[in-house]
C-alpha positions in Angstrom: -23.6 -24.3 -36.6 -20.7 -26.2 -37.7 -17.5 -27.6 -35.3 -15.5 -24.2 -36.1 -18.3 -21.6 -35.1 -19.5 -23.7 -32.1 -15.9 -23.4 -30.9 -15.6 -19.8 -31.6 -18.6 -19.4 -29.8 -17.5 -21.1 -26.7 -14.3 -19.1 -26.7 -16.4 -16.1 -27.1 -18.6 -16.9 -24.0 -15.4 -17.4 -22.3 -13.7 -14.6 -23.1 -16.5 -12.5 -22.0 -16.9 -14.2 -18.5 -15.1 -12.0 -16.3 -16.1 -13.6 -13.0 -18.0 -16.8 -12.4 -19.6 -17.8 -9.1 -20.7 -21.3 -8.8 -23.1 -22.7 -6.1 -21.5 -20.6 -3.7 -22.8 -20.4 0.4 -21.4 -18.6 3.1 -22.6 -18.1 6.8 -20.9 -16.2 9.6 -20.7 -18.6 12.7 -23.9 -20.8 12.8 -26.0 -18.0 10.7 -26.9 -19.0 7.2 -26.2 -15.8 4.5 -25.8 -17.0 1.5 -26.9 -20.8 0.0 -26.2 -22.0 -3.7 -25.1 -18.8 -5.8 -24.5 -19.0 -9.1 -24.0 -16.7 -11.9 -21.8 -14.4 -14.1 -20.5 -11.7 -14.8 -19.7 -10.3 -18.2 -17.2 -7.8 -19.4 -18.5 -4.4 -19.6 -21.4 -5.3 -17.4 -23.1 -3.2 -15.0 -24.6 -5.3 -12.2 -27.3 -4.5 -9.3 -27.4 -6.8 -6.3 -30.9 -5.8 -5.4 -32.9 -7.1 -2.1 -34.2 -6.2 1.4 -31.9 -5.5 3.8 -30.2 -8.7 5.4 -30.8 -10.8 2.1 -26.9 -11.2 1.4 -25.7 -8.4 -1.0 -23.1 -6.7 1.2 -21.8 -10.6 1.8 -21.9 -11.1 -1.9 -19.9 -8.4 -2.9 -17.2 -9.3 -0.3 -17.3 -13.3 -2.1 -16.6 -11.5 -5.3 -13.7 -9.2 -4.1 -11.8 -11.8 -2.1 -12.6 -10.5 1.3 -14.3 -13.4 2.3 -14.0 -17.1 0.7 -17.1 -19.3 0.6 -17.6 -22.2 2.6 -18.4 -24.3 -0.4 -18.7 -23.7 -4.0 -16.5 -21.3 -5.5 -15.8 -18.5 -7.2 -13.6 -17.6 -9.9 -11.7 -14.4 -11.9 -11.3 -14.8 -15.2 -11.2 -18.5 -15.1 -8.7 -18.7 -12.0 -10.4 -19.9 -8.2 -10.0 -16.3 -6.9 -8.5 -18.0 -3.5 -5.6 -19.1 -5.7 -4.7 -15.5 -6.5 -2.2 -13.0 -4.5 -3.5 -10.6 -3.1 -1.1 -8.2 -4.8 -2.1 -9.3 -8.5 -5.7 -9.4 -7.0 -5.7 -5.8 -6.1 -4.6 -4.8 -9.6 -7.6 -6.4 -11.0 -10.8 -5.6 -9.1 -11.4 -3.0 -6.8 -13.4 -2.6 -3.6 -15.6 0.6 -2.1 -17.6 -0.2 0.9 -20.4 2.1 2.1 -18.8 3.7 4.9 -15.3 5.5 4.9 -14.0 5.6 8.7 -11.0 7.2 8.6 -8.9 7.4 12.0 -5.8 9.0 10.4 -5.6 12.4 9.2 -5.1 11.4 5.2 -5.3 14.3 2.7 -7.9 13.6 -0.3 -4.7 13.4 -2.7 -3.0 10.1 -0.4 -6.1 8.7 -0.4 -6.4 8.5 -3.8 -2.7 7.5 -4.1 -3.3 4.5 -2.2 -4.7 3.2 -5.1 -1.6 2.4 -6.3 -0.2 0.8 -3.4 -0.8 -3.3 -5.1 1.8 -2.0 -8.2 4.7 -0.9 -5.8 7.3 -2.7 -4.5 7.5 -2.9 -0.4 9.0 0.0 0.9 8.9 2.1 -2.7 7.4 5.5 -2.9 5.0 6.7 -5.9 6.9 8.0 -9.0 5.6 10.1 -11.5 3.2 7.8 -13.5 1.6 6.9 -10.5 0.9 10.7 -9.3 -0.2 11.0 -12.7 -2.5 8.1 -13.0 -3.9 9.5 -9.3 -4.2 12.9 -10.8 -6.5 11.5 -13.5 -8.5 9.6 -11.3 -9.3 13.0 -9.4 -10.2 14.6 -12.5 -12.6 12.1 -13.9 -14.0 11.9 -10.3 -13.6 15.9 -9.8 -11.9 16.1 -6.7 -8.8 17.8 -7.7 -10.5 20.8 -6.5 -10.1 19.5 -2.8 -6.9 17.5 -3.4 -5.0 18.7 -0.6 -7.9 18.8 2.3 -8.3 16.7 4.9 -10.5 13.6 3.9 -12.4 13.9 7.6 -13.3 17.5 6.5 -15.1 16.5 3.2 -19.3 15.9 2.5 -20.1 12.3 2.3 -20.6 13.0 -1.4 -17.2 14.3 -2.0 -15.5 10.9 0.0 -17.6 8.6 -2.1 -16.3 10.4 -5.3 -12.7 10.4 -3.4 -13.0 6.7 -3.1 -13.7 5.9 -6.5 -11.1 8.1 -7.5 -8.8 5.7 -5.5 -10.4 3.0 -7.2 -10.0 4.3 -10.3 -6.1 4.7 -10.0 -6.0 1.1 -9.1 -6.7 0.4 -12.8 -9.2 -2.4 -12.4 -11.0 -4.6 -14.3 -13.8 -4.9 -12.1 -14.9 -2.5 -9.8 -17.4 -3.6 -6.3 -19.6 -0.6 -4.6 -21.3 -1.7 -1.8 -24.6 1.1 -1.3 -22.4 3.8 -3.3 -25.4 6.2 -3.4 -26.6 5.5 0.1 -27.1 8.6 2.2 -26.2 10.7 -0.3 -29.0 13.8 -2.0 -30.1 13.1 -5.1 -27.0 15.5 -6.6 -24.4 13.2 -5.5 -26.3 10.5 -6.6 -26.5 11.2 -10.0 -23.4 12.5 -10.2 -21.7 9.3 -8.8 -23.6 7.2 -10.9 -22.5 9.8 -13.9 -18.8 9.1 -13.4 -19.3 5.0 -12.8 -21.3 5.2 -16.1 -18.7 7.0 -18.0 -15.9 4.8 -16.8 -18.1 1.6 -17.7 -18.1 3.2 -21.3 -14.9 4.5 -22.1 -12.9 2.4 -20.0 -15.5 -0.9 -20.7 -14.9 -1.7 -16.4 -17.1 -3.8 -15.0 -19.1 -2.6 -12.2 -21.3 -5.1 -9.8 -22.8 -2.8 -7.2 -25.7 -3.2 -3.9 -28.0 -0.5 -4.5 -31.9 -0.3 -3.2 -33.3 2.3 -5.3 -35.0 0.6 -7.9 -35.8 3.6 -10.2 -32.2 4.4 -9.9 -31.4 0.3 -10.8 -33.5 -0.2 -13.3 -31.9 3.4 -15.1 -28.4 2.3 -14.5 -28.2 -1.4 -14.4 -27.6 -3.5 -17.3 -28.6 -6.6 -15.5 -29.6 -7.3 -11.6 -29.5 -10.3 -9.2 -32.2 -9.9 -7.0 -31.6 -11.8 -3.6 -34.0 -12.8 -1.0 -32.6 -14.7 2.0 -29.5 -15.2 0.8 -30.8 -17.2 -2.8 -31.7 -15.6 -6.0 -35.1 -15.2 -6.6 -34.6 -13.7 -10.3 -31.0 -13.1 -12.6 -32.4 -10.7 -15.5 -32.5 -7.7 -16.7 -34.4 -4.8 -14.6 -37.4 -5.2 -16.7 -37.4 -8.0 -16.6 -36.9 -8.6 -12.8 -38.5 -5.5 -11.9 -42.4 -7.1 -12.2 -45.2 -6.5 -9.5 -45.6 -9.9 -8.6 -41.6 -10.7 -7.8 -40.9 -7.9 -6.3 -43.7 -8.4 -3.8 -42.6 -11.6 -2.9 -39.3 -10.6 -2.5 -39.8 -7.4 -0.3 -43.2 -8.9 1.4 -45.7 -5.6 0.6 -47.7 -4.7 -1.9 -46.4 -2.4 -4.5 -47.7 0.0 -7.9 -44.7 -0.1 -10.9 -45.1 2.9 -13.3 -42.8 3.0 -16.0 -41.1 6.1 -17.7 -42.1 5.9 -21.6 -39.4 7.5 -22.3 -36.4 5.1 -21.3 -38.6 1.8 -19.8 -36.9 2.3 -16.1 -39.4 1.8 -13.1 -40.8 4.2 -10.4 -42.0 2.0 -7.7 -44.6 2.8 -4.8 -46.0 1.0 -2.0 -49.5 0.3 -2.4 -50.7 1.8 1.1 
């Protein structure tokens, strides 16, 4: 490779590094949660944090969206430390859904949504009409225009987690965080939420980085996972790749069988009992 391709090449890597996370650790109080992260994420990327339960990936997520800062190491958006960021112009980039919606206030479905696009007005502006249309397209891609004007406290857990990304849609992101978004739900809502995330990841090319424990539904929907044990990465690879009997039972601590569908390579995974 000459001087003029390896350059290109390194401007290519760059320009396809949407978030970089570099030997990052975080602990609340004295407790340990997270110790010498590091890895990327790509444009157009669909990313599982994968692990037991307490091994870090809610904690992750909320180091990649700004909600809480490392204690050392760093993490960076497109090239910028995202500390350094407003939280304004923040907001406008990458989006946040956590796994549980507690609502206090009586918000239709249609002002949830509309909060979305709260980081591109002014203080003290109201929406104008590109934003109620932008909000009414997120509730069509996400079909919840249906139940627009109910109360969000009266909907299924199905129909808030398709509410929320509706919200997060109309925040225009480039990146978009879902902490457990098909926890709790029947297997309906999950495909269908993981329908409308894959459609937006391919005609909108956003970049999705999501916790998720099935690992049929990972290894079906994930372009690449991180799979976290303790708060350290035990394997960055694809789900095939990551996904073998011998890692995941040292990650999870129990013996397991891996069957894999012929027809698309994903993984059914069973306890060996």
């Amino acid at each position: 490779m000459n001087a003029a391709s390896a350059e290109s090449s390194v401007r290519d890597t760059a320009a396809r590094t949407l978030m970089q996370i570099s030997d990052a650790t975080f602990a609340y109080a004295t407790q340990p949660v997270l110790s010498g992260i590091s890895f990327e994420l790509r444009t157009g990327e669909i990313l599982g944090v994968i692990g037991p339960n307490g091994s870090g990936k809610s904690t992750l997520l909320k180091l990649m969206g700004g909600i809480l800062a490392p204690d050392s190491g760093s993490v960076a958006f497109k090239g910028k430390d995202l500390g350094s960021l407003k939280r304004r112009a923040l907001a406008r980039s990458v989006s946040w859904i956590p796994q549980e919606h507690p609502m206090v206030f009586p918000f239709k479905v249609s002002e949830i949504v509309l909060m979305g696009r709260h980081p591109y007005l002014s203080p003290w502006a109201f929406e104008g009409e590109e934003d109620f249309r932008i909000a009414r397209q997120a509730m069509e891609l996400t079909e919840t225009l249906q139940f627009a004007e109910r109360g969000f406290n009266e909907i299924s857990g199905g129909e808030k987690q398709r509410v929320m990304i509706a919200g997060a849609i109309a925040q225009e992101p480039e990146l978009m965080l879902l902490d457990e978004p098909t926890a709790s739900l029947d297997m309906k809502y999950q495909m269908e939420i993981l329908d409308i995330l894959k459609k937006l990841n391919h005609a909108k090319r956003l970049t999705l980085a999501l916790s998720i424990h099935d690992l049929h539904l990972a290894s079906k929907f994930c372009d690449r996972v991180v799979l976290l044990k303790n708060g350290r990465i035990v394997k960055d690879a694809s789900p095939e790749e990551a996904f073998q009997k011998e890692i995941l039972e040292t990650v999870y601590e129990v013996k397991v069988k891996i069957f894999r569908d012929h027809d698309d390579g994903s993984v059914l995974i069973s306890p060996e009992l």
